[in-house]
N, C-alpha and C positions, 0 to 999 in steps of 0.2 A: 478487391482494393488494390490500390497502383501503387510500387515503391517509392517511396518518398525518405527519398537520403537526407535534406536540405536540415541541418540542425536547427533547434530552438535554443534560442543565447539563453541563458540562465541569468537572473537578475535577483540576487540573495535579499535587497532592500525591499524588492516588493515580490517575495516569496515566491518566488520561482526559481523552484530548483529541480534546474536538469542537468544532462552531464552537457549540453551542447557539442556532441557526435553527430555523425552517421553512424546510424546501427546497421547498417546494410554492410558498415567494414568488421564486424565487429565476431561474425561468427553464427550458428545455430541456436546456441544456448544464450539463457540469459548475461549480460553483464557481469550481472550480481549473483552468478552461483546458480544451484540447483533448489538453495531457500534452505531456511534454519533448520536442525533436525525435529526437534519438538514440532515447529508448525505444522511438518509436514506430517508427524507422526499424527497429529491433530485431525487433519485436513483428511487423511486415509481413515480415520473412524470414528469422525465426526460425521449426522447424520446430515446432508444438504441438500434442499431438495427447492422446487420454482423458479424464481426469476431473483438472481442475483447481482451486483454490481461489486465489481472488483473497482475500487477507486484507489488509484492513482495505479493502474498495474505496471507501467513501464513496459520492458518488452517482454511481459510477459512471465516472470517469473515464478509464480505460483498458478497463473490462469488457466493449466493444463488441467491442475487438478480439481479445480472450479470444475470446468466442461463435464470434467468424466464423471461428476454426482446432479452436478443441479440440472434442470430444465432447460433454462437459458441463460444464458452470463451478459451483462453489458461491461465490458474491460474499458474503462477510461484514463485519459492525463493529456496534460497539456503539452505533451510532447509528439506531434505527429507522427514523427518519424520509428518513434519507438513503439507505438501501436502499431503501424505498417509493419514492421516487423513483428510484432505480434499475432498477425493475421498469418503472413507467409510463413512462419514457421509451427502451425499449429496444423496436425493435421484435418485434411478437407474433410474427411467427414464428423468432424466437430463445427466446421462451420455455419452449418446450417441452424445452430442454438449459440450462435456469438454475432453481438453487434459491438462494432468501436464508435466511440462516444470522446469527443477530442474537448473538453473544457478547462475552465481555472478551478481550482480546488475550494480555494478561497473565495468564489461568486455563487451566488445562491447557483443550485444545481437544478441542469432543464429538465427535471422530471416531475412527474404531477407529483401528488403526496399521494402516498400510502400504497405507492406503486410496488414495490419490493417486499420478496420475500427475507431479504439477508445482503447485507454487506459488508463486504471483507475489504479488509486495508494492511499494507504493510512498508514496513521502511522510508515512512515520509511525514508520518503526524508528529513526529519527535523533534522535524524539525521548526514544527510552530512554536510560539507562546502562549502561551493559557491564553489571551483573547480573544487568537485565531482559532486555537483547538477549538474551542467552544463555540466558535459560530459553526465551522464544519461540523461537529457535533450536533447544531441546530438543523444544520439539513441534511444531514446522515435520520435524525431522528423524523423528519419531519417527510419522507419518504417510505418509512418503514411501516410494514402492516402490526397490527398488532400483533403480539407473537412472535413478530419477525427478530430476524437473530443476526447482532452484531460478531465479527469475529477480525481484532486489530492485532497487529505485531506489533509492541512499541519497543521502540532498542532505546536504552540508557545506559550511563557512566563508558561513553565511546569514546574509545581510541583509535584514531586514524597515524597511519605514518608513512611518508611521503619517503621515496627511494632512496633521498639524501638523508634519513632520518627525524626529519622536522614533523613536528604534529601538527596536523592541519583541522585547523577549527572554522567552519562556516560563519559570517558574516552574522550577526545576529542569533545565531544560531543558540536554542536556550540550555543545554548540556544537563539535562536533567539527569537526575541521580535516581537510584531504584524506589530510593523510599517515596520521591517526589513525582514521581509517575503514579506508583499506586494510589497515594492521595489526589491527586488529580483525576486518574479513573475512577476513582473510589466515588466522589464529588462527584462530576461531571453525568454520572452514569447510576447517582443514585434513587430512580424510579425502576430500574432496570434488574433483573434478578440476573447477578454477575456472579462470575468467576473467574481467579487471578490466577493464575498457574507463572513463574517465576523463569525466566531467559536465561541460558549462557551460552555466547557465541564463543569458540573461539577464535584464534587469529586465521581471517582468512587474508588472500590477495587476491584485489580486483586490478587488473591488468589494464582493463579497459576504460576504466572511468575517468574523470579528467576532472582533475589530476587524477593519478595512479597512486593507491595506497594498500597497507595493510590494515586490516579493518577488524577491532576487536570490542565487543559490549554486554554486556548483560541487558534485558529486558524484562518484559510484561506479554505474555500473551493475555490480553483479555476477551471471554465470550460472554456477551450480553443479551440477554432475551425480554423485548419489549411486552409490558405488562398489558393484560387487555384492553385495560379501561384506560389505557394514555393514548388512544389515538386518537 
């Protein structure tokens, strides 16, 4: 895959949210850190295995540790440039079991049904509204094998603060609180045999994001296992 600096602008109104970088100036490591401790604690003794879809991975943040369990991983988002770098900094001999998949989150997703064994999501469905979660939800579910296993980071009650002090809240963006995430998983995810294990970030700073903040939230990890008979 060819480097691809050229930013995708970001358009909060109709859900598109990226940082509108170049990730090519931005360094080796993700953006966003090395990734939550819990997830990752998760992610190291959590069992994963076939054909996975990291959706929305960005550049990359957790997709290492996707590679090093599952079969095959497809890392997607609408951000090119951030998958390009996704690619160039993983190494080559994980390549051969990674494909990049560049779409809108929000549009039905170009996969047949029932194609995945598991998909993983982090730091991005929090920032929909319940009508949007739920259609992505419809084709998160509508991909998945039976059996197949969800596994989402949802961050809530977020605090951002921007160098001059100012809190900075996303454009529409729904600020959901702990209790309101897990009712919404709770809902959304109730044919599915779940488990909520409960978030707390604390304050880190992303350098690189744009704007530049320190970024502090409690979450949701939740892991979902699609029931036989709902495919």
């Amino acid at each position: 895959m060819k480097k691809i600096a050229k930013p995708h602008k970001p358009n909060n109104k109709r859900c598109i949210f990226t940082e509108g970088i170049n990730y090519f100036t931005t360094g080796e490591t993700s953006i966003w850190g090395t990734g939550d401790k819990e997830t990752l604690e998760f992610l190291d003794k959590e069992k994963i295995k076939g054909k996975w879809l990291n959706l929305a991975a960005g550049d990359g943040r957790y997709n290492l540790n996707l590679l090093k369990k599952a079969d095959f991983v497809v890392a997607s988002d609408i951000d090119e440039s951030a998958l390009s770098k996704l690619w160039h900094t993983t190494p080559e001999k994980y390549r051969t079991k990674l494909e990049i998949k560049v779409f809108v989150i929000t549009k039905p997703f170009p996969f047949d049904d029932v194609s995945f064994d598991g998909v993983f999501c982090a730091g991005i469905l929090h920032l929909f509204p319940r009508d949007i979660f739920r259609k992505i939800f419809y084709e998160i579910d509508r991909i998945l094998k039976p059996k197949g296993k969800i596994i989402i980071d949802f961050a809530t009650d977020i605090k951002r603060v921007s160098p001059d002090g100012k809190l900075i809240v996303f454009e529409n963006e729904p600020q959901y609180t702990l209790d309101e995430a897990k009712e919404l998983l709770k809902e959304t995810f109730k044919k599915y045999k779940i488990k909520i294990q409960e978030l707390q970030v604390f304050e880190e700073e992303f350098k690189a994001s744009n704007p530049p903040y320190k970024f502090s939230c409690k979450g949701v990890l939740l892991v979902a296992e699609k029931w036989l008979n709902d495919c």
